[in-house]
C-alpha positions in Angstrom: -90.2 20.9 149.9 -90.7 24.6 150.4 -87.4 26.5 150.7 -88.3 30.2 151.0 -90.6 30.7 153.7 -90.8 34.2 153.0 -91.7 34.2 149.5 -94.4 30.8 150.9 -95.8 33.4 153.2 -96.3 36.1 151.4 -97.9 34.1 148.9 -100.6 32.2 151.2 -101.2 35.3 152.5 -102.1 36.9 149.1 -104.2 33.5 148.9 -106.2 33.8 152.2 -106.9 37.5 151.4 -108.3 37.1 148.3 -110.6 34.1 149.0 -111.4 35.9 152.2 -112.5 39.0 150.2 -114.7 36.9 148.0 -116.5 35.1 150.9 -117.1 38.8 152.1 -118.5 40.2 148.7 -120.7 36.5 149.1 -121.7 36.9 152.4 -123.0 40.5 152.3 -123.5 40.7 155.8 -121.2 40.0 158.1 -122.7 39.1 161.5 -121.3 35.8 161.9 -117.7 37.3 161.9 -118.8 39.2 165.3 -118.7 35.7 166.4 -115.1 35.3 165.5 -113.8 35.2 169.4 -111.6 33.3 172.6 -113.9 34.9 175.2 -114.3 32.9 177.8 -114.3 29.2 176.8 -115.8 30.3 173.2 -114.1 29.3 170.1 -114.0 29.8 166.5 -115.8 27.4 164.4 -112.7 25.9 162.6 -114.2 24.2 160.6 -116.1 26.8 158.4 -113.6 27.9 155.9 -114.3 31.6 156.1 -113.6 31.5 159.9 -110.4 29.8 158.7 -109.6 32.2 156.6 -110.3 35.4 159.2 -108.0 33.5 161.6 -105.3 33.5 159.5 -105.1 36.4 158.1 -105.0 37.7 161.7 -102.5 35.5 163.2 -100.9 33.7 160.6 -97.3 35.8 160.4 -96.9 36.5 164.5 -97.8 32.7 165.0 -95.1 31.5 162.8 -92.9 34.2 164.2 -93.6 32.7 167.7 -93.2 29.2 166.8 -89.5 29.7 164.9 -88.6 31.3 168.0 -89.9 28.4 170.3 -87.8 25.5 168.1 -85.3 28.1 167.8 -85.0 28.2 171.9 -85.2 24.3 171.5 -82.3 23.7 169.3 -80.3 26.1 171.0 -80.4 24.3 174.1 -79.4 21.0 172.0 -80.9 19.0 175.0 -82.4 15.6 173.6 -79.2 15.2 171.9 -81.0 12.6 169.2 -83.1 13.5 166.1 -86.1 14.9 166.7 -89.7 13.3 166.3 -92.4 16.0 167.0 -96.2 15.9 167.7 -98.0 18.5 166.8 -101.3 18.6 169.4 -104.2 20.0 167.9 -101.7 21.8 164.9 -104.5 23.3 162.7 -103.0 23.7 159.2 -99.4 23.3 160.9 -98.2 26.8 161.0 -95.9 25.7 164.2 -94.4 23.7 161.4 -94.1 26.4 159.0 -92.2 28.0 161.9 -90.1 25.2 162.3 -89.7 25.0 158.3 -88.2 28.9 159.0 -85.6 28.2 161.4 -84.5 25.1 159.2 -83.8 27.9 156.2 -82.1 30.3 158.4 -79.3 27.4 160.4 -78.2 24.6 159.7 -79.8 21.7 162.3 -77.5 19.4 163.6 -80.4 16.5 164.0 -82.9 15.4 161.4 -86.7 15.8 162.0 -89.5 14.0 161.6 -92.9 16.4 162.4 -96.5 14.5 162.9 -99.2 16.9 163.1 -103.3 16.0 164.6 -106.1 17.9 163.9 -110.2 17.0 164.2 -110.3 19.5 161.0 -108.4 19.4 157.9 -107.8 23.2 157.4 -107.7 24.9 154.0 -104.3 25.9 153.6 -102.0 23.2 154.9 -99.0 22.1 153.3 -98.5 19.1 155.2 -97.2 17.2 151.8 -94.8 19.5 151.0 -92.9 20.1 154.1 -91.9 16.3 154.6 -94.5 15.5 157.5 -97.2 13.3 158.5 -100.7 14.9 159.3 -103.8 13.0 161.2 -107.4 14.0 160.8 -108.8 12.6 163.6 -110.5 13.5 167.1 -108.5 13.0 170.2 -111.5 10.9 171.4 -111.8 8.3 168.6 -107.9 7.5 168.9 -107.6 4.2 170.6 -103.1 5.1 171.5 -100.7 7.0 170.3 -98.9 5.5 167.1 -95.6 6.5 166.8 -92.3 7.4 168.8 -92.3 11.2 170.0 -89.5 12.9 171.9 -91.3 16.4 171.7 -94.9 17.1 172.1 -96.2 20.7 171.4 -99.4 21.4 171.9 -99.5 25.3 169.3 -102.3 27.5 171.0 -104.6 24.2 171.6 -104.4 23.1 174.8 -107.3 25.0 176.1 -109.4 24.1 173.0 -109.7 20.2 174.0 -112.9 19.6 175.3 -113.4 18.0 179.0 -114.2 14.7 177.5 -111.3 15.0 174.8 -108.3 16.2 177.0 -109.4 13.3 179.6 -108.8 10.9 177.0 -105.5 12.5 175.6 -104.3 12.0 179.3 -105.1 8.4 179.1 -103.7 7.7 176.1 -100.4 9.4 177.1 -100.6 8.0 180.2 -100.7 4.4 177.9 -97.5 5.2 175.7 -94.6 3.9 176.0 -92.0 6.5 175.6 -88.8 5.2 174.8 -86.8 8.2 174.6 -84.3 9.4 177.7 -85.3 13.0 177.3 -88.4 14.4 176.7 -89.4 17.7 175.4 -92.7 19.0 176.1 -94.4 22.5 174.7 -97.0 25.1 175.4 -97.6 27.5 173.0 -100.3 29.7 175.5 -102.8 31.9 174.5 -102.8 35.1 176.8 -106.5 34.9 177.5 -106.8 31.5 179.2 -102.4 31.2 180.2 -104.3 30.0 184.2 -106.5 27.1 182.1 -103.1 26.5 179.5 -100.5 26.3 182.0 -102.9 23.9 184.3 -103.8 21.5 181.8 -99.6 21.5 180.9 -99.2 20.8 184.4 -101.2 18.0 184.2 -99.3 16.2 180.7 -96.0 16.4 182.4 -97.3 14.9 185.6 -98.0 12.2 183.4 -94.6 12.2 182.3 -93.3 12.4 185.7 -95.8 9.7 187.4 -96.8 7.2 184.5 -93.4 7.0 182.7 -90.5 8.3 185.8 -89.4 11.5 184.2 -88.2 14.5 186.2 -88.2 17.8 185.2 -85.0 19.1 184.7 -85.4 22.5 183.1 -88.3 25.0 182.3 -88.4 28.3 180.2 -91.3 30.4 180.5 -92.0 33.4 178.5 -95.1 36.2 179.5 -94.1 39.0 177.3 -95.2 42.7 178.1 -97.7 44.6 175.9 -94.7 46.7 174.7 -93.2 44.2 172.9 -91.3 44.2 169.6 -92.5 43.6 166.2 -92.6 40.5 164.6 -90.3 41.6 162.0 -87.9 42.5 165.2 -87.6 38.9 165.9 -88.0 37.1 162.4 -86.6 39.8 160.0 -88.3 38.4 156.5 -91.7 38.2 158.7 -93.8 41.4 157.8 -97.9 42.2 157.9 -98.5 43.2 154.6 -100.2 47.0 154.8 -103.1 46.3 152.5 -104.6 43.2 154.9 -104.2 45.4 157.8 -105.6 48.4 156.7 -108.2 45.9 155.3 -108.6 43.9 158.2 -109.2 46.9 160.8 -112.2 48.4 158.3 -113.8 45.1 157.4 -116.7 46.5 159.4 -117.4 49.1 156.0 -117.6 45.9 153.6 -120.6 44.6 155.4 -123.4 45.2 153.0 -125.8 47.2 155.4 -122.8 49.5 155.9 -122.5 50.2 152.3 -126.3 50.6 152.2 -126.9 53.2 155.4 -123.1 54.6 156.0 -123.8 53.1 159.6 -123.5 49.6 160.9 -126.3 48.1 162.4 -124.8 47.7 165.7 -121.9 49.4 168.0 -120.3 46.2 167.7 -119.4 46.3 164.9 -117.0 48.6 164.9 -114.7 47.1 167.7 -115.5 43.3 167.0 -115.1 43.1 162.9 -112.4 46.4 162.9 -110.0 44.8 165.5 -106.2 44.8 164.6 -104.0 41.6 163.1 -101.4 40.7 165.6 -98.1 42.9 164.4 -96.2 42.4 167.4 -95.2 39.6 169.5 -97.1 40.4 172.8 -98.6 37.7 172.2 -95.2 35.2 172.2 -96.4 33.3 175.5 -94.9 29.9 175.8 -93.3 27.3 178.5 -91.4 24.7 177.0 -90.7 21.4 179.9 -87.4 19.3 179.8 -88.3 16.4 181.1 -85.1 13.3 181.9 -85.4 9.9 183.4 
């Protein structure tokens, strides 16, 4: 069980960033990075370990920031009033439970928890094993029902990032469940560039909820911060970006071998697409958590 998520973080930080400046010194050039984007409907390709590894190191602390501050607004509000079981919805290598691990350090819970996290890819750098949770490797669309009893369903940044095909069968198979809690709990954790796509497809689970199973919502709580928002260490106090990975990160276009060959990138690009910031602040804390009762 990890009990210092501070000391956890700054270690799998040091981790990512080292691998990550090996793959770099590897790869030479570093073209396929520029590819490294949400535009649109594009994603990353998660399941090549170096895009893994870029992703990370740019999101890894403000996501966990966001997601301690999600389960914190959860447990606050003390509604389900039972222990919790949670499904994690496309969790990656679980950093919404690493988040969850955080706000376990810092109070006291007055439930247990039981965490269950899918993902098509087995990342890298999960810790599934030792945080006391259950992880799935499995596409949405080759899972026949949902095993197990949930009372909270997050879906952490990846609700968007189903597929037609796969979030028409993850309807179905919700739709098939039999939920036998009272209360239900249900979680967005949005992503600013697609929140009109994110908050649809949410719409659509909890008319599931409402329809297929007779739950009412009884609550909402939707947060859309403003670019001016505070640092993550404003909100999660042992959360800090470590200086080197930024500084780093925002100059990775001079580590690309052509770079060090002409003084110039190849490309204009280059600059904006491989230089680009890690999130430091929490503009990008956009969430709606559901309470759904029957």
């Amino acid at each position: 069980m990890i009990t210092n998520t501070k000391r956890f973080l700054d270690e799998k930080m040091n981790m990512i960033f080292a691998d990550f400046q090996r793959d770099v010194y590897n790869q030479g050039c570093l073209c396929k990075l520029k590819e490294f984007n949400f535009s649109g409907t594009q994603l990353p390709n998660y399941k090549d370990e170096m895009a893994q590894k870029f992703y990370l190191l740019k999101y890894l602390p403000a996501y966990l920031t966001e997601y301690y501050y999600i389960y914190n607004q959860i447990f606050n509000r003390d509604f389900l009033k039972e222990n919790y079981s949670i499904l994690s919805l496309g969790c990656g290598c679980g950093v919404d439970l690493w988040g969850l691990n955080y706000l376990k350090e810092k109070k006291r819970l007055k439930y247990s928890v039981n965490y269950t996290g899918i993902d098509v890819v087995k990342w890298k750098y999960s810790e599934f094993n030792k945080m006391d949770s259950n992880f799935k490797n499995i596409d949405i669309v080759d899972m026949e029902k949902l095993e197990g009893d949930y009372n909270t369903i997050i879906f952490p940044k990846s609700i968007s990032e189903f597929d037609e095909v796969a979030f028409q069968h993850l309807k179905d198979i919700i739709g098939k469940k039999e939920f036998r809690s009272k209360r239900v709990v249900l979680v967005g954790a949005i992503r600013r560039s697609r929140m009109e796509s994110d908050m649809q497809r949410l719409d659509k689970i909890t008319d599931i909820f409402i329809k297929k199973h007779g739950y009412l919502v009884v609550d909402s709580e939707t947060n859309i911060p403003s670019l001016n928002s505070p640092y993550i260490h404003q909100v999660a106090s042992d959360i800090t970006y470590p200086v080197e990975i930024k500084n780093y990160l925002i100059n990775l276009n001079t580590q690309c071998e052509k770079y060090k060959a002409n003084g110039v990138n190849c490309e204009f690009s280059c600059v904006d697409l491989l230089g680009r910031y890690p999130i430091l602040k929490t503009s990008q804390m956009t969430f709606k958590i559901i309470y759904l009762e029957r």
